[in-house]
C-alpha positions as CSV (number, residue, x, y, z in Angstrom):
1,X,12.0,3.1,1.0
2,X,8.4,2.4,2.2
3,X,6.0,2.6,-0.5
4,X,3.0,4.5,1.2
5,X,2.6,8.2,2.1
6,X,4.1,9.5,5.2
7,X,1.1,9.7,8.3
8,X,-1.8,9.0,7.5
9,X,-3.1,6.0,8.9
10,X,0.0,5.7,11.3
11,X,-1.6,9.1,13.2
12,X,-3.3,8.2,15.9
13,X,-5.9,10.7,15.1
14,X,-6.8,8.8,12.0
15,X,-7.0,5.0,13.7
16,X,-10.1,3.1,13.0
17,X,-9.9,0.7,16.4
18,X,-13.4,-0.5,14.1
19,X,-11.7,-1.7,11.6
20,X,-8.8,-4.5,11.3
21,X,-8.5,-4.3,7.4
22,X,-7.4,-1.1,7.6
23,X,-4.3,-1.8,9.3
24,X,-3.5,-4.2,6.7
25,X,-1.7,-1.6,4.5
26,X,0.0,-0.1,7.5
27,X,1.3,-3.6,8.7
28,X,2.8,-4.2,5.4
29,X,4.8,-0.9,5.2
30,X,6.0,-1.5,8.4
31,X,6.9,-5.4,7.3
32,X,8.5,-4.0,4.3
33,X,10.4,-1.3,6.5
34,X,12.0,-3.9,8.7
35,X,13.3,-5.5,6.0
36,X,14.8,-2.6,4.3
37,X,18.7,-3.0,4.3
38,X,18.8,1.3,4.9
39,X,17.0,0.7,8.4
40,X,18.5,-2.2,9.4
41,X,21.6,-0.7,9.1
42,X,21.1,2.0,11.2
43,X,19.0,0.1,13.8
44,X,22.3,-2.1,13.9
45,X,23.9,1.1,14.6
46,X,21.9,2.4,17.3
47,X,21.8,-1.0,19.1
48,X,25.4,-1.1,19.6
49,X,25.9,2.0,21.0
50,X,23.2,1.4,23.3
51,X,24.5,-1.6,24.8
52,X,21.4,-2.9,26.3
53,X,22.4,-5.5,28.7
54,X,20.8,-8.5,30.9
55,X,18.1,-7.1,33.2
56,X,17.7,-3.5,31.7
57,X,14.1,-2.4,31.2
58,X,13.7,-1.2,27.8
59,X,10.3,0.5,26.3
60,X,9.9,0.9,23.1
61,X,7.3,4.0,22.2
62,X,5.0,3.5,19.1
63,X,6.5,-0.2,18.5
64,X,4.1,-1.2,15.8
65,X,4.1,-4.8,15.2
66,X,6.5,-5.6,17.9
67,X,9.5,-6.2,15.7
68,X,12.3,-4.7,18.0
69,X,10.1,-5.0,20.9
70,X,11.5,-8.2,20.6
71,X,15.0,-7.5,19.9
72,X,15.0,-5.4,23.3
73,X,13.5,-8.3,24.4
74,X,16.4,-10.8,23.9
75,X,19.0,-8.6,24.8
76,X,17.1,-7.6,28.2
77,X,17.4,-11.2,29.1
78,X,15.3,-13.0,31.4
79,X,16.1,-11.0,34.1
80,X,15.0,-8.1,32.5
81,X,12.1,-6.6,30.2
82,X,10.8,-5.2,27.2
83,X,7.6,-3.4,26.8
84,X,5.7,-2.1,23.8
85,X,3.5,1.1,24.0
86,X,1.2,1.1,20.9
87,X,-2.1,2.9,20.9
88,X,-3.5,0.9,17.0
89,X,-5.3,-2.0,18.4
90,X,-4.8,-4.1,15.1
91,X,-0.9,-3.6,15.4
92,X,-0.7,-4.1,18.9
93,X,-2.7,-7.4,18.5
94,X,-0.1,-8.6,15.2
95,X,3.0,-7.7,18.0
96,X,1.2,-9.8,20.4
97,X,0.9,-12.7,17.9
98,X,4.6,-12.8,16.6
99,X,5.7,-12.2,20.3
100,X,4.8,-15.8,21.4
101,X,7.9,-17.1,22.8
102,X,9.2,-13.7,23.6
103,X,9.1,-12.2,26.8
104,X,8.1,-8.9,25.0
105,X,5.0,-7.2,26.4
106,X,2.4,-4.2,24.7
107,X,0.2,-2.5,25.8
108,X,-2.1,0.8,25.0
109,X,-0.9,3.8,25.5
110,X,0.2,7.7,24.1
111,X,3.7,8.8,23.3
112,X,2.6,12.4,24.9
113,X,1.6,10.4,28.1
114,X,3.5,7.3,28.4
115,X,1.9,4.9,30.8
116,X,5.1,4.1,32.7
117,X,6.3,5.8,36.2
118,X,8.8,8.4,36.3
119,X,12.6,7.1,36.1
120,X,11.1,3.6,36.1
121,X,13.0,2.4,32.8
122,X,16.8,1.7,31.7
123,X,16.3,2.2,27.6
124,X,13.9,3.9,25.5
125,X,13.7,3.4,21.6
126,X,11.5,5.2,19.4
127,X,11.7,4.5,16.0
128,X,9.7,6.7,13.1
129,X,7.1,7.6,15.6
130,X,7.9,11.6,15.9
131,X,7.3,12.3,12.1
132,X,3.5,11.5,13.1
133,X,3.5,13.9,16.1
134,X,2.2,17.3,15.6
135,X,3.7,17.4,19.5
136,X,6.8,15.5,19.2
137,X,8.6,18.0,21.8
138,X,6.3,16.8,24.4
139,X,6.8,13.0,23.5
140,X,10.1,13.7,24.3
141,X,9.7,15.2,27.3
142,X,7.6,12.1,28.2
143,X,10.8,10.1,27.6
144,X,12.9,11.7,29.7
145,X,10.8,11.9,32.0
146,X,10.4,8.0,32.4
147,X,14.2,7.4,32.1
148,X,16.0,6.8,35.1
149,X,19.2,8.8,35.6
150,X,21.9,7.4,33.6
151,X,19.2,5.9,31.5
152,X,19.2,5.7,27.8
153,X,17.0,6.9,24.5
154,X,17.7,6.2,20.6
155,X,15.4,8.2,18.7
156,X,15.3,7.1,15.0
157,X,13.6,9.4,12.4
158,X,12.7,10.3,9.1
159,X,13.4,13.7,7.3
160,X,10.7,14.2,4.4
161,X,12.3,17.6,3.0
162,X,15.7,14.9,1.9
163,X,13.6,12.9,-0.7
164,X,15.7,12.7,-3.7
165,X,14.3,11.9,-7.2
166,X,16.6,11.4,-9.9
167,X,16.7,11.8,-13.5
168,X,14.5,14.5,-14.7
169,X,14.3,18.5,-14.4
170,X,15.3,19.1,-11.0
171,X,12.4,22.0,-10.5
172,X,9.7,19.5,-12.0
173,X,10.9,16.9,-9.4
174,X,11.3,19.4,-6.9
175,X,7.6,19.8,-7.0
176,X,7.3,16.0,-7.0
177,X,8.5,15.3,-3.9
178,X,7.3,18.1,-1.9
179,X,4.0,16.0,-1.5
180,X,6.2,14.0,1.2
181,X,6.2,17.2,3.5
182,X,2.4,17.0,3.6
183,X,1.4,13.8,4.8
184,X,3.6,14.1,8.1
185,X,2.8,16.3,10.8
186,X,6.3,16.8,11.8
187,X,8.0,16.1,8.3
188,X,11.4,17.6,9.3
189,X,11.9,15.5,12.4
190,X,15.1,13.7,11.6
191,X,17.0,17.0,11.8
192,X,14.9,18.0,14.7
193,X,16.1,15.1,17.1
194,X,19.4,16.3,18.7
195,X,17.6,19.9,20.1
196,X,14.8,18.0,21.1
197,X,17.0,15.7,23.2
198,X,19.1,19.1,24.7
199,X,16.0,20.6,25.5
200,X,14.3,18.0,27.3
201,X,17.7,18.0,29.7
202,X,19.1,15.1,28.1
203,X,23.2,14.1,26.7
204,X,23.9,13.3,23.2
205,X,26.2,10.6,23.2
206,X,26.2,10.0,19.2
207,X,24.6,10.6,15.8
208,X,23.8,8.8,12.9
209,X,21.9,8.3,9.7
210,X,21.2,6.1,6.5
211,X,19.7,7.1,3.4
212,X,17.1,4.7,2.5
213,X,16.9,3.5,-1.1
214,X,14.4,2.6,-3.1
215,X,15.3,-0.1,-5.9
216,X,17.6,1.9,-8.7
217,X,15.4,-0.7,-11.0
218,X,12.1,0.2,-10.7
219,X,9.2,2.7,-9.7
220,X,7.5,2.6,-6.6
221,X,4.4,3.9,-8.5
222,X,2.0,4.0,-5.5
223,X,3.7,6.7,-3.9
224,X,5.0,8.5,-7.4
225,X,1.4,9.0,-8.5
226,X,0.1,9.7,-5.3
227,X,3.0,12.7,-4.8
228,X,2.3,13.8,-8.2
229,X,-1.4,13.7,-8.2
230,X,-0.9,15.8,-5.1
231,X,1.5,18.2,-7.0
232,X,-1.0,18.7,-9.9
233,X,-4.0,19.0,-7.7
234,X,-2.3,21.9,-5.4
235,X,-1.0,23.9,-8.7
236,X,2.8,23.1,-8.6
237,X,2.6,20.7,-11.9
238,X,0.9,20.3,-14.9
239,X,-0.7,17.2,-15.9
240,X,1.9,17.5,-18.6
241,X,5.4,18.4,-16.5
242,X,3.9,15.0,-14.3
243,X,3.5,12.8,-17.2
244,X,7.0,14.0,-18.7
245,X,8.2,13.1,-15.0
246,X,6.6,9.8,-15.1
247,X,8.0,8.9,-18.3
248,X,11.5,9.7,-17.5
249,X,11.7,7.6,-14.5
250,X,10.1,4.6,-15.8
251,X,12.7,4.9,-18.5
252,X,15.9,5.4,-15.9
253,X,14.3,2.4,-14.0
254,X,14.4,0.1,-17.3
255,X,18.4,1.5,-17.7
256,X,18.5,0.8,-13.9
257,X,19.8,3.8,-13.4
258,X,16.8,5.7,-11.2
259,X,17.5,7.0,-7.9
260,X,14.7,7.6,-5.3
261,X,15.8,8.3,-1.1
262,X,14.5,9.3,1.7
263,X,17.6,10.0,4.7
264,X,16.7,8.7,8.1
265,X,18.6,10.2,11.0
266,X,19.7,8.5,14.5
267,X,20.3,9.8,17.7
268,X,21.6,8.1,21.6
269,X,21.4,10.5,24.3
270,X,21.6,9.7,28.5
271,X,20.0,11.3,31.1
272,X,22.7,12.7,33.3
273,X,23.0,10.9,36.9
């Protein structure tokens, strides 16, 4: 489970193309996402049913530093391609640098206008990239619009409103994790995926989903104080119920015995020939 607050500087509204450090914190969330075993899973998952095979163009929308750019990449083969659509400068120039060798390709661009010609592409993958969207209906829109018919789309996603904090008073921690709902524009998005396909005209060919979990033997205190801070600040804690909170989690984390998740949600659709 990524240890920073969901948004923020992964908006595009908030990117600082001034300012490389800042994209230091956001390249090591997404570092430590790709090596979380709850993602890799179910990227593992979507990959297979896709079935992405030599020559296919593949895009990948909000690709960050590149990581399954270059996956695409080696499946597409040399006959086909792999391009990256990121709009942080900083991230797109990371991808660049890990891509040498790789025939994977970025370049600037907007998930609600994708810089690619209509049923030009073979696969789309978008990965995490709707939870920042206070749009995300139109982004995907944009990717059925680029698809070519029989084309298709895995949309992977996180759903805020599943966080799950355990021990403790379930209405204290209630109130503790509700600070995940405000850092995402579209915090519900994993649950939103399969209507959003539908209603762009698009077939859902399968579903899954992987809860992502954070190590049952410690606190990821970053994000604890800065959901509970938020709780306190917005009237739905005490500094009292927090510090109770805090204190029984550190506890179940020396038992290793805590539970902290998030769910992520996967879904393969086709656009119909």
């Amino acid at each position: 489970m990524a240890q920073t607050r969901p948004g923020s500087g992964f908006q595009t509204r908030n990117i600082d193309a001034r300012d490389r450090a800042a994209a230091a914190p956001l390249i090591g969330a997404l570092d430590a996402q790709d090596a979380n075993p709850g993602v890799r899973r179910l990227r593992a998952w979507a990959h297979e049913v896709l079935k992405v095979g030599n020559g296919e163009r593949a895009l990948d929308v909000g690709s960050g530093t590149g990581s399954w750019t270059r996956e695409l990449a080696a499946a597409a083969g040399s006959a086909g391609s792999a391009l990256g659509i990121e709009p942080n400068p900083w991230l797109r120039a990371v991808a660049e640098e890990r891509a040498a060798g790789s025939r994977a390709r970025f370049m600037d661009g907007d998930a609600l206008a994708l810089p690619v010609p209509d049923a030009s592409v073979d696969v789309v993958w978008c990965e995490r990239v709707l939870q920042h969207l206070a749009e995300p209906d139109r982004a995907v829109a944009e990717m059925a619009r680029v698809l070519r018919p029989g084309g298709r789309v895995a949309l992977l996603d996180t759903d805020w409103a599943t966080t799950v904090l355990h021990p403790g008073d379930p209405e204290i921690l209630s109130a503790l994790t509700s600070g995940a709902l405000t850092g995402a524009a579209n915090p519900y998005s994993g649950r939103r995926l399969v209507g959003q396909l539908a209603s762009a005209g698009l077939v859902v060919d399968d579903r899954g989903s992987q809860a992502l979990l954070q190590d049952h033997r410690s606190v990821a205190w970053p994000l604890i104080r800065m959901l509970g801070e938020s709780a306190v600040r917005r009237g739905l804690l005490t500094e009292a119920q927090r510090d109770t909170a805090y204190a029984g989690l550190a506890e179940a984390a020396e038992q290793g015995a805590l539970h902290m998740s998030v769910t992520m949600f996967g879904v393969v659709a086709h656009r119909p020939e």
